[in-house]
KOLTOR-341328 format. One record per residue (C-alpha): residue number from 1; residue in one letter; x, y, z. Coordinates in steps of 0.001 Angstrom, whole numbers, plus 524288, in hexadecimal, padded with zeros to 5 digits. Layout:
N
SITE     i   aa      px      py      pz
SITE   NUM    A       X       Y       Z
...
This chain:
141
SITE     i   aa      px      py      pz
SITE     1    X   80000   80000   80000
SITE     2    X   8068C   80C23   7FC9C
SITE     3    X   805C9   81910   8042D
SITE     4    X   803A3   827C4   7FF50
SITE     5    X   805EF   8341B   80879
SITE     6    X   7FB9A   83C7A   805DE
SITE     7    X   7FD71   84C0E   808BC
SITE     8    X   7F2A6   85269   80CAF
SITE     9    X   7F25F   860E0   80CF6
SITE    10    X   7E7F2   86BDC   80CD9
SITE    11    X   7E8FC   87791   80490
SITE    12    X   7E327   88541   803A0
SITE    13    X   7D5EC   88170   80209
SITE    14    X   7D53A   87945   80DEE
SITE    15    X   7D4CA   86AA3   805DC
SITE    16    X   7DDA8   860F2   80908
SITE    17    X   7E7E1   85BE8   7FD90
SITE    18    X   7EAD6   84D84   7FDA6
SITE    19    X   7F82A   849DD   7F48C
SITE    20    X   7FF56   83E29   7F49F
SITE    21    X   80C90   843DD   7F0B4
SITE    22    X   81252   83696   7ECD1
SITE    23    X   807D6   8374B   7E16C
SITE    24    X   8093C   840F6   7D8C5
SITE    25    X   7FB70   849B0   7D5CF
SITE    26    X   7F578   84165   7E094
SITE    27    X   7ECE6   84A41   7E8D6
SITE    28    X   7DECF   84DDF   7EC7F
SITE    29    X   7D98C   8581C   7F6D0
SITE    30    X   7CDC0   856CC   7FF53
SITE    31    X   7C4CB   86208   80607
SITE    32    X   7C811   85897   813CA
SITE    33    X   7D3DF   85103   8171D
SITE    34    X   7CC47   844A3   815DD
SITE    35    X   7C84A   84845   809BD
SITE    36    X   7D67A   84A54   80461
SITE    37    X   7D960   83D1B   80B61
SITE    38    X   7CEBF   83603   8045C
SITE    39    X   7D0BC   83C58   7F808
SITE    40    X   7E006   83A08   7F802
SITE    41    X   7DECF   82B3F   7F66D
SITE    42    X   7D557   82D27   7EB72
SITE    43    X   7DF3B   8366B   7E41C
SITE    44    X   7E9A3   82D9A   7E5F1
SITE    45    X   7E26C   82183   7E123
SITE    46    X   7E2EC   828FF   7D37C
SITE    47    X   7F36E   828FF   7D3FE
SITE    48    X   7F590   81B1E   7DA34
SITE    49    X   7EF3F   80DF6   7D7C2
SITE    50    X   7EFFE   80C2B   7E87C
SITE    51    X   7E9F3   81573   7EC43
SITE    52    X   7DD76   80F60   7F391
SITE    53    X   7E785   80629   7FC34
SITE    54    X   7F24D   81254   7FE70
SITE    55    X   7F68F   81596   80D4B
SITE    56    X   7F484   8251F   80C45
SITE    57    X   7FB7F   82C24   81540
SITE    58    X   7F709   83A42   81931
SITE    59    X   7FF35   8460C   81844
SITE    60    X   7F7B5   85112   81E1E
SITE    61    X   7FEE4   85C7E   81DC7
SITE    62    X   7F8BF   86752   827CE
SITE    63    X   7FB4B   87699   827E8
SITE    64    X   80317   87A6F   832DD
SITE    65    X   7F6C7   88117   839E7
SITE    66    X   7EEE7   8735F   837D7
SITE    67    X   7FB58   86980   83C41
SITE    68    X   7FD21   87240   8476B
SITE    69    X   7EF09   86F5F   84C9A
SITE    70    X   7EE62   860A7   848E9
SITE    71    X   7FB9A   85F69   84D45
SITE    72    X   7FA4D   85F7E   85C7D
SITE    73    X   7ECE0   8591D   85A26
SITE    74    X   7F303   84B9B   857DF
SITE    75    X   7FC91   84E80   85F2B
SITE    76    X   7F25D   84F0E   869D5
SITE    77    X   7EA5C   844C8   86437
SITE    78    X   7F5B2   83AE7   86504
SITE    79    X   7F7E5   83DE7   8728C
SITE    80    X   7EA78   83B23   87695
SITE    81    X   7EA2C   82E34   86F4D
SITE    82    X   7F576   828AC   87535
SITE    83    X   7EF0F   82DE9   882D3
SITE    84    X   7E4F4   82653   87F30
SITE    85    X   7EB03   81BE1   87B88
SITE    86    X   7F3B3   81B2A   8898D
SITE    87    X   7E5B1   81D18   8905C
SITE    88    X   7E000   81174   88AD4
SITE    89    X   7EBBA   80979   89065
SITE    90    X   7EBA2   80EDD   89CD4
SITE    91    X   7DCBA   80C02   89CA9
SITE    92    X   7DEA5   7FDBB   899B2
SITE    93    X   7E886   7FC9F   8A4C1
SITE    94    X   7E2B6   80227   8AE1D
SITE    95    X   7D507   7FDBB   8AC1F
SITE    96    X   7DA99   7EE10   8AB61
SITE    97    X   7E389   7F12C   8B822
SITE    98    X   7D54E   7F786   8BDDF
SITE    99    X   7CD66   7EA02   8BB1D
SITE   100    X   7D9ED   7E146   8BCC0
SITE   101    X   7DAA5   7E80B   8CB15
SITE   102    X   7CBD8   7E34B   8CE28
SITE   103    X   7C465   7EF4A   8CB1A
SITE   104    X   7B6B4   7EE2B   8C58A
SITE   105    X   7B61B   7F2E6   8B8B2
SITE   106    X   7ABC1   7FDF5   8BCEF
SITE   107    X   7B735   80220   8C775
SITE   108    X   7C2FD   802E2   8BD12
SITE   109    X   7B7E6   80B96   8B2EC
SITE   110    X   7B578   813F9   8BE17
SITE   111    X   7C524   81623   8C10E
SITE   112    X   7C7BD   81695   8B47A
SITE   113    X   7BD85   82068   8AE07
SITE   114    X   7B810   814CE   8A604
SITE   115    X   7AADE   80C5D   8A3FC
SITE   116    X   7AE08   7FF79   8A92D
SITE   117    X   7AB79   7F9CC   89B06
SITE   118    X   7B7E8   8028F   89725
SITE   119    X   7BF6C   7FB86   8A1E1
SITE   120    X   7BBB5   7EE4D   89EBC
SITE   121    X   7C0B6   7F120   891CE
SITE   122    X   7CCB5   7F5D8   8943D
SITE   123    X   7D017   7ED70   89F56
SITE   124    X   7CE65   7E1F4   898C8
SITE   125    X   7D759   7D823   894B8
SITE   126    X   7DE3E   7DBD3   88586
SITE   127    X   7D7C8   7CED7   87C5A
SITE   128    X   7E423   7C83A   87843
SITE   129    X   7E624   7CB64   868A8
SITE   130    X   7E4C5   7C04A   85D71
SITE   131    X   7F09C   7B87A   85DB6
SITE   132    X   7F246   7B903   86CE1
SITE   133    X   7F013   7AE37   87805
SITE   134    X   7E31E   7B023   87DC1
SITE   135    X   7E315   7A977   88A53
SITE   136    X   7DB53   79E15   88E39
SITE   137    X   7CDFB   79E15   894CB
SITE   138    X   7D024   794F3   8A134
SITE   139    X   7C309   7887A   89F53
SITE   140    X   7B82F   78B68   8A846
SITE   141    X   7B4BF   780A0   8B0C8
């Protein structure tokens, strides 16, 4: 599967240019940036016979006033992800050290800010994946 950079831009009039500068008179424009994205592929397919299974990857090039808003944005935005990401851990491992330690499941919600549903999720036990030993049931009886 081959891959194009595509360089999106957007001019005077407020649309957004799509090229692909490794094809020569390949570009389109769109009155949205999804519409340039769309339309890009479709331009493209009239240069290259691969164009339907091409990897595009975006180029968006910003003015300075725009990169400097969007910039801290994601900057912020991966921040809180990875927050997020480090509360959901500590979530799991303290809920399962909460129920492991004999509290009710009501109790470790209450402590923890949760519905005891959300507990009993989190606390419980990771399923082993495909491929991995699944231990035994003991026989009743």
């Amino acid at each position: 599967m081959k891959t194009y950079t595509v360089v999106i831009e957007r001019d005077e009039s407020g649309a957004w240019i799509a090229r692909v500068p490794g094809v020569p008179g390949c570009h389109t424009y769109g009155r949205t940036l999804q519409a340039a994205r769309r339309r890009i592929r479709e331009a493209l397919g009239l240069w290259v016979p691969d164009a339907e299974r091409a990897k595009l990857e975006f180029d968006v090039r910003l003015p300075r006033e725009a990169r400097d808003v969007v910039r801290p944005f994601r900057a912020a935005r991966r921040r809180a992800e990875e927050a997020q990401r480090e509360a959901q851990e500590a979530l799991g491992g303290a809920a399962g050290e909460l129920v492991r330690a004999g509290f009710s499941l009501r109790d470790a919600g209450e402590l923890l800010g949760l519905s005891h549903q959300r507990v009993a999720q989190v606390a419980a036990p990771q399923r082993p994946s495909a491929g991995e030993a699944r231990p035994r049931r003991r026989p009743r009886g």
